[in-house]
N, C-alpha and C positions, 0 to 999 in steps of 0.2 A: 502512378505509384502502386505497388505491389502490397499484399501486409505485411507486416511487419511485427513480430512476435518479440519478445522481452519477457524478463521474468522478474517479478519483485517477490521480497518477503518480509516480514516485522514478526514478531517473536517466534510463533509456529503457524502462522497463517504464510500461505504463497499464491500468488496471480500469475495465471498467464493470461496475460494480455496481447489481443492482438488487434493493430492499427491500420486504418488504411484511410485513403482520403475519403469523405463523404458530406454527411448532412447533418451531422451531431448526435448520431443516434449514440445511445451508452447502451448497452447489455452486458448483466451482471448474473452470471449463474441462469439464463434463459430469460431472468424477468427487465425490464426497465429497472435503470439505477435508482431513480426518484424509488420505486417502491420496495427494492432491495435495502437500501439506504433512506427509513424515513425522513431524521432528523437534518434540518439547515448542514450545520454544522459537517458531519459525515458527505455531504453531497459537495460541502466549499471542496473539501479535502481530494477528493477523486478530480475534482474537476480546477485544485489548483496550477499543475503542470501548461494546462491549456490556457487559463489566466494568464500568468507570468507574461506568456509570450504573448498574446495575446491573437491566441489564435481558436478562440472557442465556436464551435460547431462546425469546423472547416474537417473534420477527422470522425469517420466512426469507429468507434472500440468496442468490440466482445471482449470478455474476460470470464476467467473462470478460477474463481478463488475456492481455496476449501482451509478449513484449522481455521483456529484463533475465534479470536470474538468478531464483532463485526469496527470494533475500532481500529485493530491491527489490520483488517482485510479491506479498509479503505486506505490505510497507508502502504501495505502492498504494494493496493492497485494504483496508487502516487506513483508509488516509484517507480514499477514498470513501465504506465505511461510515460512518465519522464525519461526509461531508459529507449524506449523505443523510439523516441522523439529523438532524442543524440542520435539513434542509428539512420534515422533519416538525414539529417544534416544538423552535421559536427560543430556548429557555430553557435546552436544556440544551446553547447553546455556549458559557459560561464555563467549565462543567466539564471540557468538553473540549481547551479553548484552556490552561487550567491546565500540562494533562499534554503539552502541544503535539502535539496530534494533530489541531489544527484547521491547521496548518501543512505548505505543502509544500517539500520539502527540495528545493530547487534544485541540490546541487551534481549536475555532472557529469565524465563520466570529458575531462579537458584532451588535446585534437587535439593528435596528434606534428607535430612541426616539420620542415620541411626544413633537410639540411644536418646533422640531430641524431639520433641513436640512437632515443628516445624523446621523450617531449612535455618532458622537462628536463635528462634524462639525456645527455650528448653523446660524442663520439667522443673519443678517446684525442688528448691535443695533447702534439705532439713541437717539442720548440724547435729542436734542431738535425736 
């Protein structure tokens, strides 16, 4: 197997991720994910695409995310993983699409307005 490149994104954070068969190594931005990614939590995230299938440490992944916080930059790099996984073999994206991890979350942070405080939040109105 060859690698295999994919690209995920979540608000203004983007991953490119790239796959190839190996021994589970993760690299994230040159460091290990564990210490890119302290918390449980963030590390379930990166490494849930591999779960689902259950195909964990059969794949090494480099990635190179930049923007965003590091919560969008672990959904990112979800995604990509996940997308690059479809690009290997096409079978295992219902299983993926199930847990919506074939999905990418559009929302983003709403531009402040002129004239307003914040993007909704507005200034103090005095009648008299």
């Amino acid at each position: 197997m060859e690698i295999i490149n994919a690209l995920g994104r979540r608000k203004t954070a983007v991953a490119r991720v790239y796959v190839k068969a190996g021994k589970g190594a993760f690299i994230v931005n040159g460091k290990d994910a564990k210490e890119y990614f302290p918390t449980s939590l963030l590390q379930d995230t990166i490494q849930r695409p591999f779960n689902v299938l259950e195909v964990v440490g059969k794949y090494d992944v480099k990635v190179n995310v930049a923007g965003g916080g590091i919560t969008g930059q672990a959904e990112a790099i979800s995604l990509g993983i996940s997308r690059a996984l479809v690009k290997e073999d096409e079978t295992v994206k219902p299983a993926l699409k199930k847990l919506g991890l074939m999905t990418r979350d559009s929302r983003m942070v709403e531009r402040k307005k002129f004239g307003q405080k914040k993007a909704r939040k507005k200034f103090q109105f005095s009648k008299r």
